[in-house]
C-alpha positions as CSV (number, residue, x, y, z in Angstrom):
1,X,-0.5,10.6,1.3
2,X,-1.6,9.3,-2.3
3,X,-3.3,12.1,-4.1
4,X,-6.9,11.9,-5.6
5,X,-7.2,10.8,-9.1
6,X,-7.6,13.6,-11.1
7,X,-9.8,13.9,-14.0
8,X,-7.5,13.1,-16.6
9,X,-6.1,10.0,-14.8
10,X,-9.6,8.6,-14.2
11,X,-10.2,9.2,-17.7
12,X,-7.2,6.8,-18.6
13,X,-8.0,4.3,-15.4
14,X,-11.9,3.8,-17.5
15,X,-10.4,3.7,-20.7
16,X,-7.2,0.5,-19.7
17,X,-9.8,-1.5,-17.6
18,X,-13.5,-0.6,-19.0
19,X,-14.5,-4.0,-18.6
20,X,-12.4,-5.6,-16.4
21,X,-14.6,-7.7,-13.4
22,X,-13.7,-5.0,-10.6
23,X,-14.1,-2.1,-12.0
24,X,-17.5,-3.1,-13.5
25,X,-18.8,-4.2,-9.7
26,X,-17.2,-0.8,-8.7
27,X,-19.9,1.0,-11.3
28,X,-22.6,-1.4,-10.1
29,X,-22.2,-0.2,-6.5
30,X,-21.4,3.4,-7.8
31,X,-24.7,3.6,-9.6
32,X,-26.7,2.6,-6.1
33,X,-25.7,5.7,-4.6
34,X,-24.9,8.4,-7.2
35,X,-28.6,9.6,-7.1
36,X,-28.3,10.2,-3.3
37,X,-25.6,11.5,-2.3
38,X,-25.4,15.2,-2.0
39,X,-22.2,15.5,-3.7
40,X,-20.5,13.0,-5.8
41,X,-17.0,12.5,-4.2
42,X,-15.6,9.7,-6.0
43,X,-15.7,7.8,-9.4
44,X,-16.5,4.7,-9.8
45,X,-12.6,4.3,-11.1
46,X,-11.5,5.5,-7.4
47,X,-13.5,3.2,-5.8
48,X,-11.7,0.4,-8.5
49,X,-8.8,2.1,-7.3
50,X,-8.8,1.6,-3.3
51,X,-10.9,-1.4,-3.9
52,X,-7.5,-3.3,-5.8
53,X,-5.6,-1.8,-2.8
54,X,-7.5,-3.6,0.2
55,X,-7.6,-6.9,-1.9
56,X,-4.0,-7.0,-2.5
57,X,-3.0,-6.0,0.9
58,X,-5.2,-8.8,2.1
59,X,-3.9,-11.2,-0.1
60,X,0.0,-10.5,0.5
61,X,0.1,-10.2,4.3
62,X,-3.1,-12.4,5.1
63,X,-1.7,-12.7,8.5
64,X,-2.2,-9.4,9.6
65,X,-5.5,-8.9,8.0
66,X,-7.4,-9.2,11.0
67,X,-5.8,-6.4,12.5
68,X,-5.8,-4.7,9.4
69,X,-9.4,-4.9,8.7
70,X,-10.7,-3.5,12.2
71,X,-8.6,0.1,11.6
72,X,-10.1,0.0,7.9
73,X,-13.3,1.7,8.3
74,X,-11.3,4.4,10.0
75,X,-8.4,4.4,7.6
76,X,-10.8,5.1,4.5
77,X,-12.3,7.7,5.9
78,X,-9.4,10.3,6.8
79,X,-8.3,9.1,3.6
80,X,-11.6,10.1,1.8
81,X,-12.0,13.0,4.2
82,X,-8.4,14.4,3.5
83,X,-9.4,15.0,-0.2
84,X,-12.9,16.1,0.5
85,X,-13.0,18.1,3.6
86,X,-16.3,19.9,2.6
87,X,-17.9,16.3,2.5
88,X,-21.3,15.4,4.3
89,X,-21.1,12.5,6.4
90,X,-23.3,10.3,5.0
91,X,-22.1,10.8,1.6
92,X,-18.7,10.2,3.1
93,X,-19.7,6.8,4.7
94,X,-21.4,5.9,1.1
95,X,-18.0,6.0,-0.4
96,X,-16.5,4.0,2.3
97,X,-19.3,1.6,2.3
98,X,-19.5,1.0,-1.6
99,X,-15.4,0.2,-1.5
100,X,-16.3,-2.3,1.2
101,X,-19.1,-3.9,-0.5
102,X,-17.2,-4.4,-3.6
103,X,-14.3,-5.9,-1.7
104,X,-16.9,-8.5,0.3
105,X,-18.4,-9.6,-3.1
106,X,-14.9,-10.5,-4.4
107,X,-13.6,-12.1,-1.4
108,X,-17.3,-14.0,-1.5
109,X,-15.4,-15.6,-5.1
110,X,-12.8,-17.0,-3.2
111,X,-11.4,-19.9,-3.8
112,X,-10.9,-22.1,-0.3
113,X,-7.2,-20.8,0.5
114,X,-7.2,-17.4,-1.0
115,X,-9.5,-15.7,1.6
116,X,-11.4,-16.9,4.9
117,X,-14.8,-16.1,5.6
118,X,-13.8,-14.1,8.6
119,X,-12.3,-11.3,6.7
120,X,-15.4,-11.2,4.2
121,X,-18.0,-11.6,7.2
122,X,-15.8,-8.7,9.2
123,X,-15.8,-6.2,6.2
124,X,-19.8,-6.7,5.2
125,X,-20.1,-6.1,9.2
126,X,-18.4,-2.6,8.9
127,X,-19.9,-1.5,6.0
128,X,-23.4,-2.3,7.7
129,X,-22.4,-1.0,10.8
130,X,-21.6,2.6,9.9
131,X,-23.5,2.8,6.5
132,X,-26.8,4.5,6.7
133,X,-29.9,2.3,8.1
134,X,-31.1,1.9,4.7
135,X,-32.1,-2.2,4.1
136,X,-33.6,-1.3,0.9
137,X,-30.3,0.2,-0.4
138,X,-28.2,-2.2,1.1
139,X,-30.3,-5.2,-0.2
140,X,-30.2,-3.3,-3.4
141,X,-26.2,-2.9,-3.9
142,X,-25.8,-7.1,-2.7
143,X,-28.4,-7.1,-5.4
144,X,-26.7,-5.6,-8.0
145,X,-23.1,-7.0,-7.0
146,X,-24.7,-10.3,-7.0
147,X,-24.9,-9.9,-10.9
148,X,-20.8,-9.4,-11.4
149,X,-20.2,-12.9,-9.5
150,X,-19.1,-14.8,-12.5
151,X,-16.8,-12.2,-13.5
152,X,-15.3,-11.8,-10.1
153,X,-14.8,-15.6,-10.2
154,X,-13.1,-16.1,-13.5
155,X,-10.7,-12.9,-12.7
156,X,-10.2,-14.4,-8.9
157,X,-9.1,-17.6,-10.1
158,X,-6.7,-16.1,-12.7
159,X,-5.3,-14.1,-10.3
160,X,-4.3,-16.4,-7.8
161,X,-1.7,-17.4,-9.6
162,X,-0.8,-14.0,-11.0
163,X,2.8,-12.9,-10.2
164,X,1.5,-8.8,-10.9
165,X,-0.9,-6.9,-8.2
166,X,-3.3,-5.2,-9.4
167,X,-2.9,-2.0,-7.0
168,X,1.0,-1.9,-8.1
169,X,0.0,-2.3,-11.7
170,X,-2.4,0.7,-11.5
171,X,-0.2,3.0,-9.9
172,X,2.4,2.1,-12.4
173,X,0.7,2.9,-15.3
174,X,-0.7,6.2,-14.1
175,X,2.3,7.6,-11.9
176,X,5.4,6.5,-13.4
177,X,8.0,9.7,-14.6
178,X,5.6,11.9,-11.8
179,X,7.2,13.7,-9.0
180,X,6.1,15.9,-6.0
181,X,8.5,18.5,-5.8
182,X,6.1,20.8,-3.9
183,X,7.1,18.2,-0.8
184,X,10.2,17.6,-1.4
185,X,11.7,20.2,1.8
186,X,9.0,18.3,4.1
187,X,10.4,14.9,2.9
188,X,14.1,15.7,3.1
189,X,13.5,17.0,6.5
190,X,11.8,14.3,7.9
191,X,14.4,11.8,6.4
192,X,16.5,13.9,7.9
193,X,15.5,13.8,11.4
194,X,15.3,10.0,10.9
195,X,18.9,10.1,10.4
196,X,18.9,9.4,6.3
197,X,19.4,11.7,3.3
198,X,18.0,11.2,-0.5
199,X,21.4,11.3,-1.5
200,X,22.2,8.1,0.6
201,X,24.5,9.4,3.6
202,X,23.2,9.6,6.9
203,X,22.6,12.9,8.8
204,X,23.9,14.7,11.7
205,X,21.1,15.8,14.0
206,X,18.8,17.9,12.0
207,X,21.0,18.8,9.2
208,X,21.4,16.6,6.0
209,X,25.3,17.1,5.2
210,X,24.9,16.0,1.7
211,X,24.7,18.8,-0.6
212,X,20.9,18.7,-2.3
213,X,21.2,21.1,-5.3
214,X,20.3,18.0,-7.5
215,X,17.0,17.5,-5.8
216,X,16.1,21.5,-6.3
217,X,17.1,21.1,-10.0
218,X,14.9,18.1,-10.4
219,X,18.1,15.6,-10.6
220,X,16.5,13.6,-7.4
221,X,13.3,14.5,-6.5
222,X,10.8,12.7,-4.7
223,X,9.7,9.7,-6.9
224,X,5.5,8.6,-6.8
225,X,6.7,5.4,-7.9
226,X,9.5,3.1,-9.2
227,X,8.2,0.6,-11.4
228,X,9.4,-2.4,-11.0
229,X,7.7,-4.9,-13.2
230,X,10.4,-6.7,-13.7
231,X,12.3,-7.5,-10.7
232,X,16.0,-6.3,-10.2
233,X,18.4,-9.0,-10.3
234,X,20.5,-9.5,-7.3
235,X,22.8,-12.2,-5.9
236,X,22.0,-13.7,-2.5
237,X,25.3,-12.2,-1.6
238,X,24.3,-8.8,-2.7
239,X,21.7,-9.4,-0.6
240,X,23.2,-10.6,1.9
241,X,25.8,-8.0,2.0
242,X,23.7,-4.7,2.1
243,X,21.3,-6.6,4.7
244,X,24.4,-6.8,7.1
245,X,25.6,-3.4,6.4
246,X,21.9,-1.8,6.8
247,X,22.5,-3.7,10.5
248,X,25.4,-1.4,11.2
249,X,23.6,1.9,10.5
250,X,23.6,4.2,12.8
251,X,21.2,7.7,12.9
252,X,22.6,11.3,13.9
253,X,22.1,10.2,18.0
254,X,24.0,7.3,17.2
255,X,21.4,4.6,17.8
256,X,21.0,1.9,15.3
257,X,18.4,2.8,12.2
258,X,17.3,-1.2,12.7
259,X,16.5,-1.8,16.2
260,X,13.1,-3.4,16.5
261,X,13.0,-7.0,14.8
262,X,9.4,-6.3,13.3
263,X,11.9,-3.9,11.1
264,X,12.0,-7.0,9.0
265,X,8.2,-6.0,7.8
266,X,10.2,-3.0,6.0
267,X,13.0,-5.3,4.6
268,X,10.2,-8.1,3.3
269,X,8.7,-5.2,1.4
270,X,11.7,-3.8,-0.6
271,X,12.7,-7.5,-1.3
272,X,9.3,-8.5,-2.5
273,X,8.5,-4.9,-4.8
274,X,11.8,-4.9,-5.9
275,X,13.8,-8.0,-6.0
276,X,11.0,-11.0,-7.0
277,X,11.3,-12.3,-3.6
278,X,8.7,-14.1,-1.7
279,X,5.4,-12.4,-1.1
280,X,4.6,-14.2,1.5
281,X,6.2,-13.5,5.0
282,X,6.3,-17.7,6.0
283,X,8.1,-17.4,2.9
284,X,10.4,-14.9,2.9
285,X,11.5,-16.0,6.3
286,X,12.7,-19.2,4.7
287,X,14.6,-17.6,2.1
288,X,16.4,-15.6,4.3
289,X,17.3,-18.1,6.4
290,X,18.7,-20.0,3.3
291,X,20.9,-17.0,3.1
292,X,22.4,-16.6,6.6
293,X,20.4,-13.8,8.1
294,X,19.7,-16.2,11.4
295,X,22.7,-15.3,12.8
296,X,22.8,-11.2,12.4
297,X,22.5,-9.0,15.3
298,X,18.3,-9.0,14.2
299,X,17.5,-11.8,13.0
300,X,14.2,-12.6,10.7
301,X,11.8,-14.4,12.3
302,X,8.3,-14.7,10.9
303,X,6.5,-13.9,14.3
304,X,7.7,-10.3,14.5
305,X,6.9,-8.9,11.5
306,X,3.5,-11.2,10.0
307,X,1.2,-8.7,12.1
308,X,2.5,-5.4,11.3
309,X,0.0,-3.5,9.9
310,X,0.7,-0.1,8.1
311,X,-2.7,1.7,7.8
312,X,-0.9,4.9,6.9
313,X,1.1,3.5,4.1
314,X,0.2,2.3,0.8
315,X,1.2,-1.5,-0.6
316,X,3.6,0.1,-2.9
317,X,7.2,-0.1,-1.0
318,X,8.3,3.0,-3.9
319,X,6.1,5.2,-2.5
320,X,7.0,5.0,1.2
321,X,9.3,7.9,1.3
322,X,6.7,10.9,0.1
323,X,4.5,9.9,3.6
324,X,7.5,10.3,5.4
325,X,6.5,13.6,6.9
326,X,2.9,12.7,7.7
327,X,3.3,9.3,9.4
328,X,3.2,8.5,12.8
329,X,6.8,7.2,14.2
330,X,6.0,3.2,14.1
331,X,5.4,3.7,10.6
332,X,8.6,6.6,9.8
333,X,10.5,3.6,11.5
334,X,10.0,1.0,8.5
335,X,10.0,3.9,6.3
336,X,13.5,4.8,7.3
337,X,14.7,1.0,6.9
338,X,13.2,0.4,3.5
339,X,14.6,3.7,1.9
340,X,18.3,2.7,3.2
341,X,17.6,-0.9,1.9
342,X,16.8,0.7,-1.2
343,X,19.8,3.0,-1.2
344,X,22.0,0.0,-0.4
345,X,20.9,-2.5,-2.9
346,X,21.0,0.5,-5.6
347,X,17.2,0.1,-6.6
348,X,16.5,3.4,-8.0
C-alpha cells in the first residue's frame, strides 16, 4: 500500500510544484475545510498527490473509468483510513471530498476528447453524495476552485500532449533509491505462493528455491519505484520473445502463470511504464498485433483487458510488487504477470 507523505517529502512536493495549477486548486480546496475539521489529516500536497493519481488513471485507461469511478469513493477512503485510523468520519469524508472536487474542476477544463462529461458529472455526484450536507461549504469550495480555471486550462492543454504523467513523475522524484525492507519476508512470500521469486525462478509450492541472502543484505530488496523516464529500448523481437516465453510459465501446481486473457492489462502496463509503448489499450492492441501476438496461446485483444480496473493498485507498474501481500487475488494475478514480464525483458 503507498505510504503517507511524510513531513519531509511534503516539504519537497511544496517546494518542486509551489505554483503549479493543481496543487494551487488543491490549497484552495484545502483552505475550505482546514478550519473545520477536527484534525487535519492531509496536506494540501497529498491531496495534489492522489489528485495527479485519479487524473492520470482516468486519462490512460479512459475505458474503464466508469467502472473505476463508482469504487472510488470507497477506494479513498480505506486508503485515507489506513493512514489515519483515529480519524473522525466527517473529517475523513472532507479529505475525500476535497480530492474529488479538485479532480471535477480539472476535468471541467477539458478539452472535447480528453474527458466526457460523464466522469466529471459522476465524481461531483459522489463528493456531494457522501460529503457533509453543507451547501454553504460546498458552494464555497466550487467558489474558490472556480478561481484556478485558467490555470487548470493552460496546464490541461499542455498536458494532453505530454508524453510524462504527472503521478509517475511525483513518485519518481520523491521515491527513487527508497526501499521497504521491513516487507520484504511478506512480499517474497506472497510472490512465492504465486509461484515467482525476486530472483526470477519460479517456486515450488510454498518455498522459494532461490537462495535470497542478497535481498537480506540489501542486494535486491523491494524497490518503491523504478524510474523510468526514459523508456528502455527493446526490439520487437525481444519483445516478442519474452512475451512467448512468459506464455509458457508455469507456477509451483503447474498451471500456467497467464491464464486469463484480461492478463494482457498487466502486460499493457509494463510495456507502457517501461518500454515507451502505447498508452492507450486500442493502441497497444495494434502494436501487438503488428508484432505477432494474435496467434499465441492468449492472444491480445482489446475487449478483455480495456475494463480492468485495479482499485488496489497504484498507476505505477514499478510499484506492483510491494502490494503483493495485501491484494485480493484478481489483482495478485496481474501482479504476478507483470513482475515476470519484468524479470523477462530485464527491466530492473
Amino acid at each position: 500500500m503507498q505510504s503517507k507523505l511524510s513531513q519531509s517529502q511534503i516539504e519537497r512536493v511544496s517546494e518542486r510544484y509551489h505554483n503549479h495549477p493543481l496543487l494551487v486548486a488543491c490549497r484552495q480546496a484545502f483552505e475550505c475545510y482546514e478550519a473545520d475539521m477536527q484534525r487535519l489529516l492531509f496536506a494540501p500536497e497529498e491531496i495534489f498527490f492522489e489528485a495527479a493519481i485519479i487524473i492520470d488513471r482516468l486519462l490512460t485507461d479512459p475505458d474503464s473509468a466508469i467502472s473505476y469511478v463508482n469504487g472510488l469513493w470507497n477506494a479513498l477512503k480505506i486508503k485515507i483510513r489506513r493512514w489515519e485510523p483515529e480519524a473522525p468520519q466527517d473529517d475523513l469524508n472532507k479529505i475525500s471530498g476535497a480530492i474529488l472536487y479538485v479532480v471535477a474542476a480539472v476535468l471541467c477544463q477539458h478539452s472535447q476528447h480528453f474527458f466526457n462529461d460523464e466522469i466529471k458529472d459522476m465524481i461531483l455526484a459522489l463528493a456531494k453524495h457522501n460529503m457533509p450536507a453543507d451547501v454553504a461549504e460546498e458552494e464555497r469550495v466550487i467558489r474558490e476552485l472556480s478561481k484556478c480555471a485558467d490555470g487548470l486550462h493552460e496546464w490541461l492543454l499542455a498536458y494532453e500532449d505530454s508524453d510524462i504523467l504527472l503521478s509517475e513523475e511525483l513518485l519518481n522524484s520523491d521515491n527513487q533509491n527508497q526501499t521497504n525492507m521491513d516487507n520484504t519476508g511478506k512480499v517474497l512470500d506472497a510472490l512465492g505462493k504465486a509461484g515467482i521469486s525476486v530472483a526470477g525462478d519460479l517456486v515450488v509450492g510454498d518455498k522459494v528455491q532461490n537462495k535470497v541472502e542478497s535481498v537480506a543484505s540489501g542486494g535486491i530488496g523491494i524497490q518503491i519505484l523504478n524510474s523510468n523516464d526514459t523508456p528502455i529500448s527493446k526490439s520487437d523481437k525481444e519483445i516478442k520473445d519474452a512475451l512467448e516465453e512468459l506464455q509458457k510459465v508455469k507456477d509451483g501446481q503447474g498451471e500456467f502463470l497467464m491464464h486469463d486473457l484480461d492478463q494482457w492489462y498487466a502486460v499493457f502496463r509494463v510495456l507502457s511504464h517501461f518500454c515507451g509503448y502505447p498508452k492507450k489499450p486500442k493502441d497497444f492492441e495494434k502494436t501487438m498485433k503488428n508484432i505477432g501476438t494474435d496467434t499465441f496461446r492468449i492472444p491480445c485483444k482489446y475487449e478483455n483487458f480495456r475494463k480492468v480496473t485495479l482499485n488496489q493498485l497504484p498507476q505505477n507498474v514499478a510499484l506492483w510488487k510491494q502490494y503483493a501481500n495485501s491484494v485480493d487475488q484478481y489483482s495478485l494475478k496481474q501482479i504476478v504477470v507483470a513482475i515476470k514480464l519484468i524479470e523477462l525483458l530485464d527491466l530492473e
